[in-house]
N, C-alpha and C positions, 0 to 999 in steps of 0.2 A: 492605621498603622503603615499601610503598603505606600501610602502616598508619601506621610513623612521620611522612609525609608528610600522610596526614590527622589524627593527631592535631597535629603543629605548626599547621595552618594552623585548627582548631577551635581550639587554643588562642590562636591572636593573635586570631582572630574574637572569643573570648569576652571578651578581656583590654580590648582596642580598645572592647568595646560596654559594659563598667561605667562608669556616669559616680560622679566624684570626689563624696562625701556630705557637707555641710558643716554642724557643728552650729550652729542655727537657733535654739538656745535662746534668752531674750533679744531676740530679734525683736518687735518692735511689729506687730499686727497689724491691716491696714488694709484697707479699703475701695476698691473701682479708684477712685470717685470722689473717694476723698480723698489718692488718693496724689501727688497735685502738691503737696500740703503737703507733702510731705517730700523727693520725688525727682522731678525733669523728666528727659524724654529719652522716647522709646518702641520698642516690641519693634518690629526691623526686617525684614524681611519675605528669604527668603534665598532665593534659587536661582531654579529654574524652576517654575512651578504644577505641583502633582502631577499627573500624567500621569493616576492612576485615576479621579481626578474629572472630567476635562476627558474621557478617554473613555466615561465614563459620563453625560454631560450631568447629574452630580448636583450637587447643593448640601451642604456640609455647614458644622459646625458642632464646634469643637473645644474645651473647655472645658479647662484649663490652671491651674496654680498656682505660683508662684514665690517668691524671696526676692530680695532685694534687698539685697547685706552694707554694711559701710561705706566700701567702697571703690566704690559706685556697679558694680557686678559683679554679676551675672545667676545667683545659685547657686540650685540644687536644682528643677528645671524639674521639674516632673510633668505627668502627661497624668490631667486626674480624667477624662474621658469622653467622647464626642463624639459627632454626631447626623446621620447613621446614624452605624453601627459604619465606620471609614476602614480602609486599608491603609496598609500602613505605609511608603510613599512620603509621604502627607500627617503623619503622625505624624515623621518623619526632619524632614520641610519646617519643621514647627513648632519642634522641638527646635534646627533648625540657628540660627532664626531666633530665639531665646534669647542663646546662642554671638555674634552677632553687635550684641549691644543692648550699651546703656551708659549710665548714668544718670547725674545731675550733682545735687549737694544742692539744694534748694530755696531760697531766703534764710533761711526761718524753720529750716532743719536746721540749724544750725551744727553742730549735733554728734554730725551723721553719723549720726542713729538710722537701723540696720537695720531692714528690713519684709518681711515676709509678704504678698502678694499673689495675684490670680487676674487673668489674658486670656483673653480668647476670642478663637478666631481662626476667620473665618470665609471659604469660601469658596465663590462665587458662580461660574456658568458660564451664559454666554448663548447662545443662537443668535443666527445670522449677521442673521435681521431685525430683533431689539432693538433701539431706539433708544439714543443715551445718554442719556435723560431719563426713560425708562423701565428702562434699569439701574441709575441712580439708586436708582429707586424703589425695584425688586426688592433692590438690595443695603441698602437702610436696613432695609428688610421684615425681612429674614432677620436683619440684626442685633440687630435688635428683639428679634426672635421669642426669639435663640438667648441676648441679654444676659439677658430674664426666666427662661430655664433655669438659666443661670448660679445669678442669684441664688437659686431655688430650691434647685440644686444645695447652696450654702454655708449655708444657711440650714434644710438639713435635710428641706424640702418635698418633695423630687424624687429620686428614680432614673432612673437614665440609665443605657443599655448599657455598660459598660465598652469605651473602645478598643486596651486591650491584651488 
């Protein structure tokens, strides 16, 4: 009994955790900066801040790739990397927060071109005596820091740890 019981519940685990492949072929492949020519809207942020970063007082940095089909739909989320290596409360966070975005054509799309893109998502934790004008800062900082990764990343320059 024990064994049929944990093969069923391995199996919806595993069934539940493939996400759906969508071919991507034909996609235009663009640049974060130039993706308002084609698609507005942005990756919406989901849940609660991962727990392991906020009790680790750490900052990370998650580097991300996407498509965008022509129905303005959020398909084939990947995780390329991220800085340090996260657990996968922040990796879930990121994913979910894919799931929940939605894009609208730009005026110059009329015709709906599909896109290939990359987000970063990053995540910043303060103590309690941080100003807001100096988390400002530290969160521009880090973005900084982690968009020049990025583009390293795409561009071929950079290894970065894998976060799966």
């Amino acid at each position: 009994m024990n064994k049929y019981l944990i093969f069923l519940i391995s199996f919806l685990i595993v069934s539940c955790a493939q996400q759906e492949i969508h071919d991507t072929t034909g996609f235009l492949d663009v640049k974060r900066q130039d993706l308002s020519k084609y698609w507005t809207g942005k990756i919406m942020p989901s849940g609660t801040y991962p727990r392991s970063l906020s009790n680790a007082m750490q900052n990370a940095c998650v580097f991300t790739k996407y498509s965008i089909n022509s129905n303005g739909e959020v398909v084939n989320p990947q995780i390329l990397s991220s800085i340090p290596k996260v657990k996968n409360d922040v990796i879930s966070y990121s994913m979910r927060s894919f799931k929940r975005s939605k894009f609208k054509p730009s005026i110059e799309n009329d015709n709906l071109i599909p896109v290939n893109t990359y987000h970063v998502f990053t995540f910043t934790v303060f103590e309690d005596h941080v100003s807001i004008d100096e988390a400002k800062i530290i969160s521009a900082n880090l973005k900084n820091q982690c968009e020049n990764v990025l583009t390293n990343i795409v561009t071929g320059k950079s290894t970065t740890p894998s976060a799966s």
